[in-house]
DRENNU-132706 format. One record per residue (C-alpha): x negated, y negated, z. Coordinates in Angstrom, 2 decimals, always signed. Layout:
% residues N
+---------+---------+---------+
:       X :       Y :       Z :
+---------+---------+---------+
:       X :       Y :       Z :
...
+---------+---------+---------+
END
This chain:
% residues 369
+---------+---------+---------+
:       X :       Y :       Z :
+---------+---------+---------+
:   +0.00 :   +0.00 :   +0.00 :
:   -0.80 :   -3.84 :   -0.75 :
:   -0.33 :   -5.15 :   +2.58 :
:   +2.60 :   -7.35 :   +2.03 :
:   +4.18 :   -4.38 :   +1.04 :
:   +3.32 :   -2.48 :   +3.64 :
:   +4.34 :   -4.81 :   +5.99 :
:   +8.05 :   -4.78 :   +4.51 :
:   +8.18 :   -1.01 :   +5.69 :
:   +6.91 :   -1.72 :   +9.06 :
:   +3.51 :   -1.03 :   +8.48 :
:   +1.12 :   -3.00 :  +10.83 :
:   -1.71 :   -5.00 :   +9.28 :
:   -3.66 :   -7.02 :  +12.02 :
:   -7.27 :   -7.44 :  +14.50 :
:   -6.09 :   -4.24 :  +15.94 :
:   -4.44 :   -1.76 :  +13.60 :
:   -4.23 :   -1.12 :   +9.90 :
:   -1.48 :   +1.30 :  +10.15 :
:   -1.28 :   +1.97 :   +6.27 :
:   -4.30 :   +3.96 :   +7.19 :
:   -2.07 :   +5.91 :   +9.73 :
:   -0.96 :   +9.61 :   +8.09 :
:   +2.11 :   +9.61 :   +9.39 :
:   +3.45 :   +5.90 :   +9.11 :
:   +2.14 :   +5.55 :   +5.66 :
:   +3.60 :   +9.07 :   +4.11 :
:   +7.47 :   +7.53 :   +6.02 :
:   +6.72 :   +4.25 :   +4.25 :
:   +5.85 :   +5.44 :   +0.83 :
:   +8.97 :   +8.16 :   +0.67 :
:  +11.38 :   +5.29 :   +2.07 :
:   +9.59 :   +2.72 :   -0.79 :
:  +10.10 :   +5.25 :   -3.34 :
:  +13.80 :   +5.93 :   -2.57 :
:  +14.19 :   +2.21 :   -2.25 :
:  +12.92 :   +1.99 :   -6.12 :
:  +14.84 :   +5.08 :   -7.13 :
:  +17.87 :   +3.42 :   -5.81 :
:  +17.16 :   -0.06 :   -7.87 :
:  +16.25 :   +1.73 :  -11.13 :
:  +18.52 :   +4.50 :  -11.25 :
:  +15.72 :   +6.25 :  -12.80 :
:  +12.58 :   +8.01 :  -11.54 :
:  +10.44 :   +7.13 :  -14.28 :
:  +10.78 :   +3.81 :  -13.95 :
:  +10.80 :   +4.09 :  -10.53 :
:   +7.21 :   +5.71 :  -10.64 :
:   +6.26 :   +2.84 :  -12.49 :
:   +7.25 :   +0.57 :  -10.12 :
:   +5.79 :   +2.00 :   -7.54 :
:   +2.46 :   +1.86 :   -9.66 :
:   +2.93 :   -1.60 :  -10.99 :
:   +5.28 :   -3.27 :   -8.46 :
:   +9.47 :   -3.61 :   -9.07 :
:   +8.96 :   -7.07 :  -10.10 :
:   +7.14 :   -6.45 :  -12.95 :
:   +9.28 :   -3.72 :  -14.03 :
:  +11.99 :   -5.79 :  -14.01 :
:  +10.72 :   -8.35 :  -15.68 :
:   +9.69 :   -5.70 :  -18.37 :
:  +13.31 :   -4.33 :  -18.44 :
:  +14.73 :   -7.76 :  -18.60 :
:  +12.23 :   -8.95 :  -21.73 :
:  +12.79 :   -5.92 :  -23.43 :
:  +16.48 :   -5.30 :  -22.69 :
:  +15.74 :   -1.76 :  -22.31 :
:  +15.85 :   +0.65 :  -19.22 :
:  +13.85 :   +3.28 :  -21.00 :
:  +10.43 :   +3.81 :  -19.55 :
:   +8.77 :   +5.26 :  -22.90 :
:  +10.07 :   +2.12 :  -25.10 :
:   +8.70 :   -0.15 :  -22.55 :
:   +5.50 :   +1.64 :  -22.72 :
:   +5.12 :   +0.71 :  -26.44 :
:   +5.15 :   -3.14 :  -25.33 :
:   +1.38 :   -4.47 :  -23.99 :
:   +3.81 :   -6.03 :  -20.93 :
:   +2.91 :   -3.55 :  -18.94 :
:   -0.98 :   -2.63 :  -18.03 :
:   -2.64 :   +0.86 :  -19.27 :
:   -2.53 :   +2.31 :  -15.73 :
:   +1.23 :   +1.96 :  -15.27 :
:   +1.71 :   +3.81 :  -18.89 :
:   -0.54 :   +6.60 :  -18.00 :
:   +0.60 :   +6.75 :  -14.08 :
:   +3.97 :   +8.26 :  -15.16 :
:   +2.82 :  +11.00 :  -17.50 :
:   -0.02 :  +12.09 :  -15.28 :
:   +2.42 :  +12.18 :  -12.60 :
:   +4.59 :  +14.55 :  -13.76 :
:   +1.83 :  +16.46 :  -14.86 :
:   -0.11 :  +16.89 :  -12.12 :
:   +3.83 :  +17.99 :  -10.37 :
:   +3.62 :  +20.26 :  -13.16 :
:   +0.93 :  +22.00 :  -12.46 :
:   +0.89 :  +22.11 :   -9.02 :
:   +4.11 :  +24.27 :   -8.83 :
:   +2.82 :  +26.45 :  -11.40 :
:   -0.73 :  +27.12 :  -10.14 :
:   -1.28 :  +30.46 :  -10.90 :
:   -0.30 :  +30.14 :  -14.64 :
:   -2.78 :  +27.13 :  -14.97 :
:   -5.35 :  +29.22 :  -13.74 :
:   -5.61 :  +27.60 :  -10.30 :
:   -5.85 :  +29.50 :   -7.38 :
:   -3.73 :  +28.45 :   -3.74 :
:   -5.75 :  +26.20 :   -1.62 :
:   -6.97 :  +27.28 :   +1.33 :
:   -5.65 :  +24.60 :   +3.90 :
:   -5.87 :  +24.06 :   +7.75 :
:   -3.23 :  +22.85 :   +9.57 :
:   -3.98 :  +19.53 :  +11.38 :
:   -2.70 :  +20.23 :  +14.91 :
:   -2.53 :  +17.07 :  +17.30 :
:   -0.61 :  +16.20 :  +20.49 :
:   +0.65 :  +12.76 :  +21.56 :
:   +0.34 :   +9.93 :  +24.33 :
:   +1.50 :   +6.66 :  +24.51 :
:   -0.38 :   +3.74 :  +25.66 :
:   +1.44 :   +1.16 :  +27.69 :
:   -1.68 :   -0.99 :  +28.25 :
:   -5.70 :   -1.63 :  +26.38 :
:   -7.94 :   +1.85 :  +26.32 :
:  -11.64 :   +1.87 :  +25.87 :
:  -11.54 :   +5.03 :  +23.09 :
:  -15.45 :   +5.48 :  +24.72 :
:  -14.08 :   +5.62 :  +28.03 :
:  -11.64 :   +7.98 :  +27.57 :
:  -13.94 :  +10.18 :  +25.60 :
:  -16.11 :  +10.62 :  +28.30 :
:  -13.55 :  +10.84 :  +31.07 :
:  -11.37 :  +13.98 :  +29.41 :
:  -14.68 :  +15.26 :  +27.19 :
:  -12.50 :  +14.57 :  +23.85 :
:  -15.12 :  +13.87 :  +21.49 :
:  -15.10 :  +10.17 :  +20.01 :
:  -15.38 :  +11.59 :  +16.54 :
:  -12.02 :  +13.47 :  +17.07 :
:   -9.90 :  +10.27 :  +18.20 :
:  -11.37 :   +8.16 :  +15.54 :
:  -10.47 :  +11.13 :  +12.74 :
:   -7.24 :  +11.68 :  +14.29 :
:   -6.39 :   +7.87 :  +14.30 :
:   -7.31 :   +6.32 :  +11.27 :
:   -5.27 :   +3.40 :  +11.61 :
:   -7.50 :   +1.81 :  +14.18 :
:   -9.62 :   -1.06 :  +13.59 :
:  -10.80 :   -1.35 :  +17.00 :
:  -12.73 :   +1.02 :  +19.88 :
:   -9.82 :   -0.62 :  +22.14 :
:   -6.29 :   +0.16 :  +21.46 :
:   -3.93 :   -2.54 :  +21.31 :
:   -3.34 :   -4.78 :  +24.09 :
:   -0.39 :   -6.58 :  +23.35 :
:   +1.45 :   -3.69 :  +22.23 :
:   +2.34 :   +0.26 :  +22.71 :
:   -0.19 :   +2.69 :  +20.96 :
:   +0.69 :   +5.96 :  +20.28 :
:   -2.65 :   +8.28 :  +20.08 :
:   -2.89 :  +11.12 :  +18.62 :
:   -5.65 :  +13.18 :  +20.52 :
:   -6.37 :  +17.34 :  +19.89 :
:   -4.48 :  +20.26 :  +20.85 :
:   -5.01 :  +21.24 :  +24.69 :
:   -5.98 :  +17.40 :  +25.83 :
:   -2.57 :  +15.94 :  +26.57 :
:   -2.53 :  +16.92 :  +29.95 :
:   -6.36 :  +15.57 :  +30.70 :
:   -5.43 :  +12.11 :  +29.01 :
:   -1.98 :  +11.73 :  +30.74 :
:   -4.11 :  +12.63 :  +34.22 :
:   -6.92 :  +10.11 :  +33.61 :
:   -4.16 :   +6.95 :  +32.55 :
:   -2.57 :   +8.23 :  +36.36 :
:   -5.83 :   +8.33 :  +38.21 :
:   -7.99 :   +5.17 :  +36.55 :
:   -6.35 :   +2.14 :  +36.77 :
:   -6.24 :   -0.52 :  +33.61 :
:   -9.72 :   -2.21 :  +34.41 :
:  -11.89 :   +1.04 :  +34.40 :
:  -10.22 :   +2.16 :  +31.33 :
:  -10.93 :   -0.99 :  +29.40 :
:  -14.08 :   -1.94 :  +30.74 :
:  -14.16 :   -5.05 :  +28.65 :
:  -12.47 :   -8.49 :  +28.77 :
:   -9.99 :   -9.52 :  +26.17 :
:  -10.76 :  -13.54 :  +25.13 :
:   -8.29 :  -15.10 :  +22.66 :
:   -9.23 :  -18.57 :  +22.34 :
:   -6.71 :  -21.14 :  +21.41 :
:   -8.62 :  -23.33 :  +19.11 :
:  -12.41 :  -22.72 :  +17.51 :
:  -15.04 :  -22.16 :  +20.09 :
:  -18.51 :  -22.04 :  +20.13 :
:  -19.79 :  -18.60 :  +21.08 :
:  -22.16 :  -20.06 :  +23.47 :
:  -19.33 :  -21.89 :  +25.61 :
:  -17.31 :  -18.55 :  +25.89 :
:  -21.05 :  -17.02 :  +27.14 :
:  -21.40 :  -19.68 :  +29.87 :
:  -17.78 :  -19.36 :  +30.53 :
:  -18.52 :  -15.50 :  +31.27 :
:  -21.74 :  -15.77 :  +32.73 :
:  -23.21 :  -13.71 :  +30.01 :
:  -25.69 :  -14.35 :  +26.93 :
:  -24.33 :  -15.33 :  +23.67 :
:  -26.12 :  -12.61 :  +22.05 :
:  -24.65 :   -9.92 :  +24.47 :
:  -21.27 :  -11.70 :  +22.85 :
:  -22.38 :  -11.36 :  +19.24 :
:  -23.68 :   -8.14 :  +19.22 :
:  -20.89 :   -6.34 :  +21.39 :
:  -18.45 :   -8.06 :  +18.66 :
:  -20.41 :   -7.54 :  +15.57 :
:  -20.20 :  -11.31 :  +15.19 :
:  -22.35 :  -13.16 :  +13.00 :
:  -21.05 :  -16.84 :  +13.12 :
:  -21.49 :  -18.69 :  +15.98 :
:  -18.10 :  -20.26 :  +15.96 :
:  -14.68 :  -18.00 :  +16.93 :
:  -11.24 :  -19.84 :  +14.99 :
:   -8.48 :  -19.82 :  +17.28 :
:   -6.58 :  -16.76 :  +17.75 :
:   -9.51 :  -14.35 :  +17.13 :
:   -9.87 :  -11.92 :  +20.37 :
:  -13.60 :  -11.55 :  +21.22 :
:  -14.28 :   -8.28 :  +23.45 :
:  -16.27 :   -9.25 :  +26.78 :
:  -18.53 :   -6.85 :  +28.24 :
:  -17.70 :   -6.56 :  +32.16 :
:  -19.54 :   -4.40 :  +34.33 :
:  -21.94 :   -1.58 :  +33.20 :
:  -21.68 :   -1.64 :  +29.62 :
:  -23.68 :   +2.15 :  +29.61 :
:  -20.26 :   +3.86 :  +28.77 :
:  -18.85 :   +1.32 :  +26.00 :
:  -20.35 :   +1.74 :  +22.25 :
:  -20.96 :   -1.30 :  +20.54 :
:  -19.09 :   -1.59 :  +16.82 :
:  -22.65 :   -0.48 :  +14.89 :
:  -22.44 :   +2.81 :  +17.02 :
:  -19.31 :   +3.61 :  +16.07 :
:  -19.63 :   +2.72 :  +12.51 :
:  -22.39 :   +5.46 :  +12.73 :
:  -19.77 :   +7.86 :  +13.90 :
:  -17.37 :   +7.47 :  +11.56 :
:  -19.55 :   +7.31 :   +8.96 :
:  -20.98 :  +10.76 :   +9.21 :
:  -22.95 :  +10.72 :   +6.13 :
:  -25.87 :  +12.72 :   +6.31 :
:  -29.71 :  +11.88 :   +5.86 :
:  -31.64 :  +14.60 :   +5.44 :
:  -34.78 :  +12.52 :   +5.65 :
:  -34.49 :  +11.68 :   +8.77 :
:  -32.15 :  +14.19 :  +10.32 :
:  -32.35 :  +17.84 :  +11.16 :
:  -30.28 :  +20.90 :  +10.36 :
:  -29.51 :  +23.78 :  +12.48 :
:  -28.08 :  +27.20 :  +11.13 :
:  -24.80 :  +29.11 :  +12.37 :
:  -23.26 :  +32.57 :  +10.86 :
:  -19.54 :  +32.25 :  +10.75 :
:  -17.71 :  +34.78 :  +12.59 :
:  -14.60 :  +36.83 :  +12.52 :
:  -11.99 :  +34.22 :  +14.07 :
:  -14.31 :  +30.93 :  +13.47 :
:  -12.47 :  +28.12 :  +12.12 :
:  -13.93 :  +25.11 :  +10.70 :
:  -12.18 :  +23.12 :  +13.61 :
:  -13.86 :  +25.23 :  +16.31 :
:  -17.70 :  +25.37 :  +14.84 :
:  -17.16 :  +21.58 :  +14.55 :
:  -15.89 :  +21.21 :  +18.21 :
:  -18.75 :  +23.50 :  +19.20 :
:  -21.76 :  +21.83 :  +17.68 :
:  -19.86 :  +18.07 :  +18.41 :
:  -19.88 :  +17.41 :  +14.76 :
:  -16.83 :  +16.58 :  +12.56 :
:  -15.15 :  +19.52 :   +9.94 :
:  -15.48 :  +16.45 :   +7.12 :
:  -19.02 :  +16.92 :   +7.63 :
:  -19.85 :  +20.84 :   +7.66 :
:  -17.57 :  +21.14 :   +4.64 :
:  -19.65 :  +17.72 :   +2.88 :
:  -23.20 :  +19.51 :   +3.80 :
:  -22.38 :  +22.88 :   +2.90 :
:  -20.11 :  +21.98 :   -0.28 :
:  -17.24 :  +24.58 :   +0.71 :
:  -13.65 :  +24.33 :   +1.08 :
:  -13.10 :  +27.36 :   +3.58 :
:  -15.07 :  +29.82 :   +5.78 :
:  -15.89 :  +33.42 :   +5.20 :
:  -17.02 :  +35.63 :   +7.74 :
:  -21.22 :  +36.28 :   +7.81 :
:  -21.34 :  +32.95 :   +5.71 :
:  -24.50 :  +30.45 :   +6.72 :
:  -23.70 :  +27.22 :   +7.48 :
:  -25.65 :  +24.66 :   +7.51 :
:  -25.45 :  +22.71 :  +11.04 :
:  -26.04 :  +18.70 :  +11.19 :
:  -27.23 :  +17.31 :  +14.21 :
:  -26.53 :  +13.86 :  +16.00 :
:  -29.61 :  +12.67 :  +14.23 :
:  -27.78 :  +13.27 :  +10.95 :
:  -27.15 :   +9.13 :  +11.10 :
:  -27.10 :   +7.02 :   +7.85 :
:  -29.13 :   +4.02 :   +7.29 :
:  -28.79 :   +3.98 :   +3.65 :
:  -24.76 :   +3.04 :   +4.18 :
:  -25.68 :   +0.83 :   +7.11 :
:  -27.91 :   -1.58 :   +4.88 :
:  -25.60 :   -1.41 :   +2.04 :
:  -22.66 :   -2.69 :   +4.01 :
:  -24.50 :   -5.36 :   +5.62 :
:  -26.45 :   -6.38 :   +2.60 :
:  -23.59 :   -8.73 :   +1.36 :
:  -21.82 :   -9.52 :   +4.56 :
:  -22.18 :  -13.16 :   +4.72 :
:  -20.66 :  -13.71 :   +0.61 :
:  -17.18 :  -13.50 :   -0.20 :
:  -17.23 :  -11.42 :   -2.00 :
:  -18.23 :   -6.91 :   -2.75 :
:  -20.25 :   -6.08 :   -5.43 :
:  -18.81 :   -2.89 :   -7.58 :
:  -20.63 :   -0.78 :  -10.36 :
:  -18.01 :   +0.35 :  -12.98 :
:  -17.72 :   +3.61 :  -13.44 :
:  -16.29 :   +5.72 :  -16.41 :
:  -12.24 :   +5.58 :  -15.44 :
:  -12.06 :   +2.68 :  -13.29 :
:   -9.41 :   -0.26 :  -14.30 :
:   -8.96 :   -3.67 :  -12.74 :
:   -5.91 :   -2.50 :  -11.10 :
:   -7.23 :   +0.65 :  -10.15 :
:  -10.00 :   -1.27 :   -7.91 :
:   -7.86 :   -4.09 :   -6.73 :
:   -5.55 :   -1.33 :   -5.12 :
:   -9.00 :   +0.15 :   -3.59 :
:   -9.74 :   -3.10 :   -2.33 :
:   -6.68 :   -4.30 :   -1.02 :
:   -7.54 :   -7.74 :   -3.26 :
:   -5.33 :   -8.63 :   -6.34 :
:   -5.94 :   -7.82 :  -10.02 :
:   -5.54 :  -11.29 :  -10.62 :
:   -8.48 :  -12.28 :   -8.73 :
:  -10.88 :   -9.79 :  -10.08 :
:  -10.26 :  -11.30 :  -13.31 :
:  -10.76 :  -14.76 :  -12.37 :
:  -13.96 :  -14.34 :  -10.80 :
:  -15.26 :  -11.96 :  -12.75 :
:  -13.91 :  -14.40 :  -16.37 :
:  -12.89 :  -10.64 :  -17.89 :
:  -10.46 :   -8.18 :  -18.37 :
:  -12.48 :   -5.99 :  -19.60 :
:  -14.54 :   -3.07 :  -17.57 :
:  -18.03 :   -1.64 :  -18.89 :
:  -19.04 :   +1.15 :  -17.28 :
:  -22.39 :   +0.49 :  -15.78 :
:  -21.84 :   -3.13 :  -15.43 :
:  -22.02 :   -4.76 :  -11.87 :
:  -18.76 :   -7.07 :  -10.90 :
:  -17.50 :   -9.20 :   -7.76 :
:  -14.78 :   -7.82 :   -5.50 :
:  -13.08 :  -10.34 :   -3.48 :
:  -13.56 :   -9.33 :   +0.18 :
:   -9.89 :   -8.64 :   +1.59 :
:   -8.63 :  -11.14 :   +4.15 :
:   -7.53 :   -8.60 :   +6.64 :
+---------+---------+---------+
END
């Protein structure tokens, strides 16, 4: 989802959450957006157009054209190449996938994601609670997506989603902890821009303690913008590099180390990545496989497995507006501006093109969120 679409199905798009990203909430949204089209068009092709290339500019389409037929609208240059294709492929791919066998596919082999629920009435550290009920932070941050923090929302209810067996441990340690030692940090909104060195005297702490713990850059916070305080021993808390680390897992085998493990009868991928405090993302990523078979060697990553490649490439550009994207065979302007929640629009402009050559380097507008 665009985010103003989102937001029309109840999707939450702010500091805290980016609950498009959220499994759940964003499979809801999309089925209820799709009926919602289905119900305008009267038609499920132009419905899956719509959905592609927003109702609006269907409409427009149908009401240039003076035709409700998908296909003869396709033969216009109204609508972009993507939304002409997106139909076809569609049905294709539906096609196929109910018909496996006869397209010579075979039936994936696919683990069940198995979670339990809490809700959270007030602000949780996630690095707190990881070490008080030995959930691994890795886990929480796979299992909730939609978080943009390593604090749940203050202002609001969270609902997190933690592994099978750990609902009991969590609901103990929100009973037994009170608020403070769960959060561990202050929570500073300022009402109009501050300098990041009056918020440090105002704490009694050093502006680069500030900056850091934040990931902050500028020295100046616009009103409205919460900046995380570090109260108290900050040993337990992760700073926001640290945890871009662990959700990263990408591995460097230059500067990592593997260890081996022979998968046996009743291993799943979910319990030799539990054991050895890795993710199943990764062991399937390292090892290139899909699903386990028994006597199989795996390949093992350790915590050292830690990229600095991504770190550096993410940073490089930080302080420019803008992300810069090699084209690659397949990609379209509209096809990018949906991976970077930007516009099509603005691509174009910056970029003075409509036109993508694979190899070629081009701006990205950095999203506002």
């Amino acid at each position: 989802f665009m985010e103003s679409t989102g937001r029309l199905y109840g999707l939450k798009v702010n500091y805290w959450v980016d609950e498009r990203k959220d499994f759940e909430k964003s499979t809801d949204a999309a089925a209820k957006h799709l009926k919602d089209l289905y119900e305008k068009f009267g038609d499920w092709n132009l419905a899956l157009a719509a959905y592609n290339a927003g109702a609006g500019r269907i409409q427009r389409a149908i009401d240039k054209f003076n035709s409700e037929d998908y296909f003869e609208l396709t033969g216009y240059k109204h609508l972009a190449e993507e939304t002409k294709d997106y139909v076809p492929k569609y049905f294709a791919l539906m096609k196929i996938h109910k018909n496996l066998l006869r397209y010579g596919f075979k039936f994936p082999e696919v683990e069940p994601l198995v979670y339990e629920k809490v809700d959270l009435n007030f602000p949780v550290n996630l690095q707190v609670l990881s070490k008080i009920t030995g959930i691994e932070m890795n886990e929480i941050i796979e299992l909730n997506p939609s978080l943009r923090r390593w604090v749940t929302p203050p202002n609001d209810t969270f609902t997190l989603k933690i592994p099978l067996g750990y609902k009991e441990k969590v609901e103990l340690a929100l009973k037994e902890y009170y608020p403070e030692e769960l959060l561990q940090v202050k929570i500073y909104t300022p009402k109009k821009r501050e300098r990041i060195v009056d918020i440090a005297k105002k704490y009694k702490i050093s502006p680069s303690q500030i900056t850091s713990f934040n990931g902050i850059k500028k020295q100046i916070v616009r009103a409205g913008f919460p900046v995380l305080i570090p109260v108290g021993s900050t040993k337990t808390l992760v700073t926001p590099d640290k945890l871009d680390e662990v959700t990263k897992n990408v591995v460097d085998r230059e500067t990592g180390s593997i260890k081996t493990y022979v998968v046996k009868k009743g291993d799943t991928l979910f319990s030799i990545a539990k054991k050895h405090k890795t993710t199943v993302d990764t062991i399937k990523r390292v090892n290139n496989i899909k699903a386990l078979k028994v006597g199989m060697t795996l390949e093992i990553p350790t915590k050292k497995y830690v990229s600095k490649t991504v770190k550096k490439d993410r940073n490089k550009n930080s302080k420019s507006k803008f992300l810069l994207h090699t084209v690659k065979k397949g990609d379209t302007i509209y096809k990018l501006a949906n991976k970077y929640d930007t516009k099509p629009d603005y691509i174009i402009k910056i970029n003075k093109t409509k036109t993508l050559i694979p190899g070629k380097t081009i701006k990205i507008p950095r999203s506002n969120i």
